[in-house]
C-alpha positions as a LaTeX table, in Angstrom:
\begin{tabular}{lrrr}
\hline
Residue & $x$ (\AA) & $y$ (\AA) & $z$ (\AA) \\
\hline
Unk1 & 114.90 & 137.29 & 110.29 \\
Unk2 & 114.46 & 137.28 & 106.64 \\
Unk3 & 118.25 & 136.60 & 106.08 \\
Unk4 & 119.13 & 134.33 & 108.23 \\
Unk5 & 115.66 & 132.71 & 106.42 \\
Unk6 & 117.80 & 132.70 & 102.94 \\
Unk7 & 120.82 & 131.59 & 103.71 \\
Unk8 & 119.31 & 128.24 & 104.81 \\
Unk9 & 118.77 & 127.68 & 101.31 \\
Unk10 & 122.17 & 125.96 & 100.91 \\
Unk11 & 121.23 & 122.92 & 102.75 \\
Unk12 & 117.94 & 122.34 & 101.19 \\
Unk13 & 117.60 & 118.94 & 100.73 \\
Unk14 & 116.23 & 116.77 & 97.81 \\
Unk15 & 113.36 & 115.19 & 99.72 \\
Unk16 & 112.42 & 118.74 & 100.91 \\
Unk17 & 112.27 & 119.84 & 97.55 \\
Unk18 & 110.64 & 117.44 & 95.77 \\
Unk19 & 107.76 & 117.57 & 98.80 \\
Unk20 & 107.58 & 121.33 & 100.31 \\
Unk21 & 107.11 & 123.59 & 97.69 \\
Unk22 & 104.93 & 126.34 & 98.46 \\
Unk23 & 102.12 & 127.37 & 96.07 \\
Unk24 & 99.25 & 129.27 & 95.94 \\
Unk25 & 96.49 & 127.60 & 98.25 \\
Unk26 & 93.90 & 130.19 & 98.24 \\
Unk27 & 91.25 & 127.79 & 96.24 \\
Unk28 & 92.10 & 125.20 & 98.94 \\
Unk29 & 91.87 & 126.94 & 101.77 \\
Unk30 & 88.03 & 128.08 & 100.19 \\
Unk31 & 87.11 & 124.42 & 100.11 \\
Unk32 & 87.81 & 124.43 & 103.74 \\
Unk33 & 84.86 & 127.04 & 104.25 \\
Unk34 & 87.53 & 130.03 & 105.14 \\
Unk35 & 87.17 & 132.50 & 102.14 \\
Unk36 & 90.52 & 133.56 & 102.21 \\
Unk37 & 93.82 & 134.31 & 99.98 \\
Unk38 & 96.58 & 132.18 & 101.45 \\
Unk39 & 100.18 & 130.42 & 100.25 \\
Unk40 & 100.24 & 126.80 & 100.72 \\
Unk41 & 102.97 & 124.55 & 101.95 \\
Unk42 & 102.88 & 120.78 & 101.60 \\
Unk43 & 105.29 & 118.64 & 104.26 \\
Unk44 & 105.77 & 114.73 & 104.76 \\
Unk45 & 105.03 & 114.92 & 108.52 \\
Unk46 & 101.92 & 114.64 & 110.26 \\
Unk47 & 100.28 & 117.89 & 111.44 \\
Unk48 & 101.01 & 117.29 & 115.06 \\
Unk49 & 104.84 & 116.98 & 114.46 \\
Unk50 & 104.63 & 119.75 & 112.03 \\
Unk51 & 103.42 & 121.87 & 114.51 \\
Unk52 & 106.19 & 121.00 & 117.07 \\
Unk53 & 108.70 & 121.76 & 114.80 \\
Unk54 & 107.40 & 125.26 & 113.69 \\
Unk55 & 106.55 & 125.94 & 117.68 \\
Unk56 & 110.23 & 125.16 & 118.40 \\
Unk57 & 111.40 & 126.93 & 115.36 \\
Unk58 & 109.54 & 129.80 & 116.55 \\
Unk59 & 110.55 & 129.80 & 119.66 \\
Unk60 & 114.36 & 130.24 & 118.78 \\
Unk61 & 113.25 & 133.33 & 116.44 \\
Unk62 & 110.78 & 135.21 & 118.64 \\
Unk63 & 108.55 & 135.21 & 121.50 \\
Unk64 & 106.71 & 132.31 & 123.11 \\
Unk65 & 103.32 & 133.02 & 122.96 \\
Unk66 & 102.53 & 131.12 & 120.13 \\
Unk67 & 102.96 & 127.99 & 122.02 \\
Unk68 & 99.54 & 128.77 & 123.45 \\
Unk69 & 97.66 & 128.21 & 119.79 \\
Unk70 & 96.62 & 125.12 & 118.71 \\
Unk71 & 96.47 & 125.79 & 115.08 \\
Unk72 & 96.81 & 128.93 & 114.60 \\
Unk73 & 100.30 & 129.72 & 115.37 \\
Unk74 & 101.22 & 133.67 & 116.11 \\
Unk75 & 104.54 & 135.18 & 115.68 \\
Unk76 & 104.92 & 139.29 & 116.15 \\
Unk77 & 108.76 & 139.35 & 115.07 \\
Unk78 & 108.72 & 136.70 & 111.87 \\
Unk79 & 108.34 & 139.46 & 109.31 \\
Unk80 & 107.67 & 138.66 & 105.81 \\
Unk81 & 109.33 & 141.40 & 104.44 \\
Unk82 & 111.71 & 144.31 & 106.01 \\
Unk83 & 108.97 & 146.73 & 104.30 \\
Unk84 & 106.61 & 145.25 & 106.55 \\
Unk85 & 106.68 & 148.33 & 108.90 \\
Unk86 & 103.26 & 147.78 & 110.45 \\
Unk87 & 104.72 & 144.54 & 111.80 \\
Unk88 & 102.25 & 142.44 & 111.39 \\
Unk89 & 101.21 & 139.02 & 112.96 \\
Unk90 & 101.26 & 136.07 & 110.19 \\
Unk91 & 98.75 & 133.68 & 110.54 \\
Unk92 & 99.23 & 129.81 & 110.01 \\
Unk93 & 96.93 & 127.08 & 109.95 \\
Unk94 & 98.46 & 123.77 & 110.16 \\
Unk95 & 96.15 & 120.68 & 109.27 \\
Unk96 & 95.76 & 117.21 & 107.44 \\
Unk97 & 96.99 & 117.37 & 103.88 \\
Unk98 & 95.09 & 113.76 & 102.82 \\
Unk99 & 92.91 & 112.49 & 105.33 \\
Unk100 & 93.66 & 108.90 & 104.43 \\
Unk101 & 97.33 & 109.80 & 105.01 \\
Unk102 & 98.26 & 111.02 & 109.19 \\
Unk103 & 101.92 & 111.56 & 107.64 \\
Unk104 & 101.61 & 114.35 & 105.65 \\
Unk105 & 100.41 & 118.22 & 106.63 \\
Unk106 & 99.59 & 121.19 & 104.40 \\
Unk107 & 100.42 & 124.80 & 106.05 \\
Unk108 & 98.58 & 127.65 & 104.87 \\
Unk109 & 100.02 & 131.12 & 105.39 \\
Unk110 & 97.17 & 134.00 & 105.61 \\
Unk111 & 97.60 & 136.75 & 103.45 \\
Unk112 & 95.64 & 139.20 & 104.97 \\
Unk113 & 96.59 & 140.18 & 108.50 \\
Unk114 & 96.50 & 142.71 & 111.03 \\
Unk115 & 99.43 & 144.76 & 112.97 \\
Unk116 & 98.76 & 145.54 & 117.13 \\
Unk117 & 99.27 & 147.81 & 119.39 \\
Unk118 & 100.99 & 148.10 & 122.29 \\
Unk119 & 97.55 & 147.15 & 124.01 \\
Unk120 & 97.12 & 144.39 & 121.76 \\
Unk121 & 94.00 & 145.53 & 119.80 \\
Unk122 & 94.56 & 145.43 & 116.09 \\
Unk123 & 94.87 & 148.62 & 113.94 \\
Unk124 & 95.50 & 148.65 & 110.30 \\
Unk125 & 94.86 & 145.74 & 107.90 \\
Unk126 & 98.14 & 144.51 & 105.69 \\
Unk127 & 98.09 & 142.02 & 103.14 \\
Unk128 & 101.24 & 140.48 & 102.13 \\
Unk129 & 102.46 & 139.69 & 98.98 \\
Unk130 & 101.78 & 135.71 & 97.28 \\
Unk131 & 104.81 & 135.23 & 95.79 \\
Unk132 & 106.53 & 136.67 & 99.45 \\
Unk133 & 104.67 & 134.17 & 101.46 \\
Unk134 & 105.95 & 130.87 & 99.21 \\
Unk135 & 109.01 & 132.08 & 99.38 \\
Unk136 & 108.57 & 132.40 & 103.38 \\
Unk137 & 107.18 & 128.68 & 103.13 \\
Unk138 & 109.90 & 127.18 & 101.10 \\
Unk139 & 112.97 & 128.34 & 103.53 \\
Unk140 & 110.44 & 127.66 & 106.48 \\
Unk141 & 110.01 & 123.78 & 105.36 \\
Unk142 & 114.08 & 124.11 & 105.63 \\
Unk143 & 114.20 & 125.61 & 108.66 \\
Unk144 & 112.31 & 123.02 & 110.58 \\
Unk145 & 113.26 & 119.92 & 108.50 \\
Unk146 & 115.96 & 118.57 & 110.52 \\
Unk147 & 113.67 & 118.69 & 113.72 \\
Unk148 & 110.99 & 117.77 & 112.18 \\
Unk149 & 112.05 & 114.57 & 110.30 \\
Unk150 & 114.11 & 113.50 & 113.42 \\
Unk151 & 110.62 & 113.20 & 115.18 \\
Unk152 & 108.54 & 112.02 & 112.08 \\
Unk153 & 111.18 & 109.53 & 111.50 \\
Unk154 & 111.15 & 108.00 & 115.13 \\
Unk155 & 107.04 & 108.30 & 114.87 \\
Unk156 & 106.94 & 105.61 & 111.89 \\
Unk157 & 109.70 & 103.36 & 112.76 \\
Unk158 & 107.47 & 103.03 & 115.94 \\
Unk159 & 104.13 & 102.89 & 113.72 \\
Unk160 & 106.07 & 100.47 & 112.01 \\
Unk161 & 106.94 & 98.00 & 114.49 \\
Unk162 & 103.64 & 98.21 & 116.32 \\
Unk163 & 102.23 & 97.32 & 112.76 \\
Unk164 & 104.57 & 94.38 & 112.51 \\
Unk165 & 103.85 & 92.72 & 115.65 \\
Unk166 & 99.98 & 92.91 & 114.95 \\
Unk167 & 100.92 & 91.18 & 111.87 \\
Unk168 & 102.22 & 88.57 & 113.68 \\
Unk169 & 99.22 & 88.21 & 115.86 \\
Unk170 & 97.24 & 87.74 & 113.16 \\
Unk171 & 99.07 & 85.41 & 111.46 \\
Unk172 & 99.25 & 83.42 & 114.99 \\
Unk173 & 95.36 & 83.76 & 114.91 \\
Unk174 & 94.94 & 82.63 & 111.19 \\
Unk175 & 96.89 & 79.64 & 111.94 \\
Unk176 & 94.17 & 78.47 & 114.87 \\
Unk177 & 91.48 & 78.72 & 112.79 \\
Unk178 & 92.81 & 77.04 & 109.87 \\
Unk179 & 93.48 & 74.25 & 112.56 \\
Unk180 & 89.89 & 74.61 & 113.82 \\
Unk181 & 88.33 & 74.59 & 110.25 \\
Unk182 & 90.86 & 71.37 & 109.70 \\
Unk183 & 88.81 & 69.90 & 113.27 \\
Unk184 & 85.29 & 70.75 & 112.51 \\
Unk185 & 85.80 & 69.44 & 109.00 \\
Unk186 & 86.75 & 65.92 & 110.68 \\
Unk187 & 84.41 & 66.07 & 113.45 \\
Unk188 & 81.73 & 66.57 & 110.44 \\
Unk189 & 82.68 & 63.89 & 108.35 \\
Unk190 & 83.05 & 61.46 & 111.40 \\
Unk191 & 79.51 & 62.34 & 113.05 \\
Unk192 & 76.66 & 60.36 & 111.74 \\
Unk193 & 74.09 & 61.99 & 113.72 \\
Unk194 & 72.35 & 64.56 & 112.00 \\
Unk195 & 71.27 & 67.16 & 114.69 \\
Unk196 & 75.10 & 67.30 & 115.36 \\
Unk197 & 75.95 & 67.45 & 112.21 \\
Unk198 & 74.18 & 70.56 & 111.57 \\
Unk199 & 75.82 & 72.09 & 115.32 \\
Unk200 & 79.30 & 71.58 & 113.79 \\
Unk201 & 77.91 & 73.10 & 109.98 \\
Unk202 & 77.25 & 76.08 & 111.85 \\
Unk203 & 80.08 & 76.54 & 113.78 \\
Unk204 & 82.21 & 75.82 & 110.88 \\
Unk205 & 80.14 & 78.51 & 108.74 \\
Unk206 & 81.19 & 80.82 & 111.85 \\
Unk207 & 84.96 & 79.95 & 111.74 \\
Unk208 & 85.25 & 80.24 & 107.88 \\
Unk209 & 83.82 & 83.67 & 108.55 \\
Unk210 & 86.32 & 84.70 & 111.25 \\
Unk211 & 89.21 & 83.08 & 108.58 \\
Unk212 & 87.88 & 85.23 & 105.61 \\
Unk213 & 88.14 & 88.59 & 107.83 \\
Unk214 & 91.27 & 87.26 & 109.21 \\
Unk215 & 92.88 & 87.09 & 105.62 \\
Unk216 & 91.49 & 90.60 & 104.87 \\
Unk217 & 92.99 & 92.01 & 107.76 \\
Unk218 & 96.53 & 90.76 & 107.21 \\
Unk219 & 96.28 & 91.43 & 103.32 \\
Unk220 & 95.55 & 95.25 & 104.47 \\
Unk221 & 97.99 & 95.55 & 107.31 \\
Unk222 & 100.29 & 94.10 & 104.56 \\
Unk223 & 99.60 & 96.87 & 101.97 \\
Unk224 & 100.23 & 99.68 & 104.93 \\
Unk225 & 103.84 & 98.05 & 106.02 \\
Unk226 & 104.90 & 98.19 & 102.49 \\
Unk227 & 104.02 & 101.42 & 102.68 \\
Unk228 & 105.64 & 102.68 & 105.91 \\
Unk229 & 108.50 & 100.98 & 104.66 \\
Unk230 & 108.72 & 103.23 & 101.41 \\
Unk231 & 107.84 & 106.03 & 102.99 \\
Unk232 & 110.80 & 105.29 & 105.78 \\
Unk233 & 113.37 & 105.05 & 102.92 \\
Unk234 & 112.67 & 108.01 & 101.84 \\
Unk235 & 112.52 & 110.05 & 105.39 \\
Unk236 & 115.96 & 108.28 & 105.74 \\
Unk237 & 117.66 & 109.38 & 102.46 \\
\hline
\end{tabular}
């Protein structure tokens, strides 16, 4: 398992590198309440696709019962190390690298684990080595790139599009009240009664309001296509 792991390491590519490099993530892991030593792995898909790609990665290089977790994904026969006679399980937890970001995932590989019986109960502790579990992370993010980017790169060009069309609508929507604010402006200058006068003030007031939220909207939805476009270009290098 271990060197078949390695030799992937010829077809790393550029974007992998520059965005999945393992590192120590044991302070980062602690600020997610879990007091525990772990590697960390940064990747530019979201944690959902992430997760199908290590589930079918898995499921090529041992049994299926990890497909069961949700984020904690099991493997018995992905062994860090050929020392690692105790065979024990390695524990991920896949989640949300940024928050403000649904593209990107962090993986965390425990350190500290457990080998099992034939019963299933766990017997002796192990703790594997830091620098062992990067290394595990860095051929990993190789392993399930092409997979992985083939999904996360259908995911935003549909993102994308759906984005693009409610640009549109917006735009459509901008237009009709510009036209309306054009109307009630007339209507107001036109009307010499004073009582009606005030009726179109107010509904003008309203409209104005609906065309200032309308321009935020499409300045923000703006800002996020030129971003799913960037970040597209680079999936597709």
């Amino acid at each position: 398992m271990t060197n078949k792991l390695f030799l992937l390491l010829g077809s790393l590519l550029l974007y992998t590198i520059v965005m999945a490099q393992a590192r120590d993530g044991t302070a980062d892991l602690q600020r997610s309440k879990l007091s525990q030593s772990a590697a960390l792995l940064n990747l530019p898909y979201s944690p959902d696709i992430t997760r199908k790609a290590f589930s079918d990665y898995l499921s090529k290089t041992s049994n299926k019962d990890q497909k069961n977790a949700k984020d904690y994904l099991l493997s018995g026969n992905t062994l860090l190390a050929k020392n690692n006679v105790s065979q024990a399980d390695m524990h991920f937890l896949i989640g949300n690298r940024d928050k403000q970001n649904k593209n990107e995932s962090v993986i965390y590989l425990k350190l500290n684990s457990f080998s099992t019986d034939e019963n299933g109960l766990k017997t002796s502790p192990y703790y594997f080595d830091m620098q062992q579990a990067m290394d595990y992370l860095d051929n990993l993010a190789v392993a399930i790139q092409p997979y992985a980017a083939g999904l996360q790169l259908r995911s935003q060009q549909k993102d994308l599009a759906d984005s693009k069309k409610v640009n549109v609508s917006l735009a459509d929507e901008g237009d009709q009240l510009e036209a309306k604010r054009i109307m009630l402006n007339y209507q107001i200058s036109e009307n010499e009664r004073e009582s009606k006068v005030a009726h179109l003030a107010k509904r003008k007031l309203k409209n104005d309001k609906k065309i200032d939220e309308n321009l935020l909207a499409r300045a923000a939805l703006n800002n996020s296509i030129k971003q799913q476009t960037a970040a597209l270009a680079l999936l597709k290098l």
